[in-house]
C-alpha positions in Angstrom: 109.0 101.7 124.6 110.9 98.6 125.3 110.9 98.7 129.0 106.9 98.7 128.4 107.3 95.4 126.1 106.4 97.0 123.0 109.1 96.6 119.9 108.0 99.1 116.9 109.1 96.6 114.3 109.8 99.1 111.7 112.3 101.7 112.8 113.2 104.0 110.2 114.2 107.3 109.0 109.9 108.4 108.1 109.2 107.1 111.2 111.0 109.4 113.7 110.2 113.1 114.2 111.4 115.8 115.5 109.4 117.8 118.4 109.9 121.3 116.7 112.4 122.8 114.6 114.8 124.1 117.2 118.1 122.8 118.4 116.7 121.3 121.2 114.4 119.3 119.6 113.6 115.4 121.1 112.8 112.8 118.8 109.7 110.8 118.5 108.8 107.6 117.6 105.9 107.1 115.2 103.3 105.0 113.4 103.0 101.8 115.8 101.1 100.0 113.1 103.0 96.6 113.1 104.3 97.1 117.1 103.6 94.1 119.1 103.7 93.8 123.0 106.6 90.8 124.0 107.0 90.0 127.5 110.5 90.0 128.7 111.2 86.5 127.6 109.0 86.0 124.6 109.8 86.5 121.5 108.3 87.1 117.8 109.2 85.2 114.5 106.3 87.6 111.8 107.9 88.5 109.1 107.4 93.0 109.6 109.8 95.8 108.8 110.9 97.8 105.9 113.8 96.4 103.2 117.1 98.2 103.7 116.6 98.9 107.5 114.8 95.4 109.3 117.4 93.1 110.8 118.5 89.8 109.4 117.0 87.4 111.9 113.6 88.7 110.8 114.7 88.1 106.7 115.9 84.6 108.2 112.5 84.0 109.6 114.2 83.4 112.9 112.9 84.2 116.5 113.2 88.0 117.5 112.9 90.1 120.7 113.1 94.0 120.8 116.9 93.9 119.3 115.6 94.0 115.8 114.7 97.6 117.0 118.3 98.7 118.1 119.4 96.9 114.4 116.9 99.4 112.8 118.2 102.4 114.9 121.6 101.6 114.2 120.7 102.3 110.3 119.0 105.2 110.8 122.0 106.4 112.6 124.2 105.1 109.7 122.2 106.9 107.1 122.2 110.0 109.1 126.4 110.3 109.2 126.7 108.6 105.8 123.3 110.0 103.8 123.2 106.4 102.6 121.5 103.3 104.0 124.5 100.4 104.1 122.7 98.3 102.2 121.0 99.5 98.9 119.7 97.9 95.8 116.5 98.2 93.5 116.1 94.2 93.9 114.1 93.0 97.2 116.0 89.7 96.8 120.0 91.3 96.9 118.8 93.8 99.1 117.8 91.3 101.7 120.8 88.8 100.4 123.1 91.9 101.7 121.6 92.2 104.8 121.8 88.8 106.3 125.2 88.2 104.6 127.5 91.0 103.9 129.3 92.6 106.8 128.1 96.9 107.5 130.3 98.4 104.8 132.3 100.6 107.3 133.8 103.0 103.9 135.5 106.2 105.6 135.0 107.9 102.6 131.2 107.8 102.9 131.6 109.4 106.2 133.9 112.6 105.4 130.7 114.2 105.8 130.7 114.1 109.6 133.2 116.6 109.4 132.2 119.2 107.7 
């Protein structure tokens, strides 16, 4: 979807699906709602995305190109080796506090999963 200028803007866990239910099964990307088209060297600055998995430049209000995507990806991959998002809290304010200031807690413990 990027090499066609579209970023989704709200990458998340509900929003990819499998194909079918074998182990060969491709993911898909779904519900384009709040996609926009950006040319190679424009950007965005709306405020979209979902607490807990949009990127900080977006909470900042800062300019944005399709890397806000690969942010969100790399949470969903983080919650699917963990089975937690990194950053979680009740309050929309601390929630988006963690994300543009704490470092991705990187707690091996969270990921003893992964082997077993």
């Amino acid at each position: 979807m990027h090499s066609y200028g579209i970023v989704h803007r709200d990458m998340k866990l509900e929003n990819i699906m499998m194909s079918d239910d074998t182990d060969i099964a491709m993911p898909k990307v779904v519900d384009f709602g709040l996609a926009k088209m950006v040319g190679p060297e424009e950007t965005a600055n709306d405020l979209f995305g979902t607490l807990g998995y949009v990127a900080p430049e977006v909470l900042k209000k800062e300019t944005y190109n399709k890397s806000v995507d690969i942010w969100s990806l790399g949470v969903v991959v983080y919650a699917l080796i963990s089975g937690a998002l990194p950053y979680d809290s009740d309050d929309k304010k601390e929630l988006a506090r963690q994300t543009i200031e704490d470092p991705v807690p990187f707690d091996i413990d969270k990921f003893d999963n992964c082997s077993k």
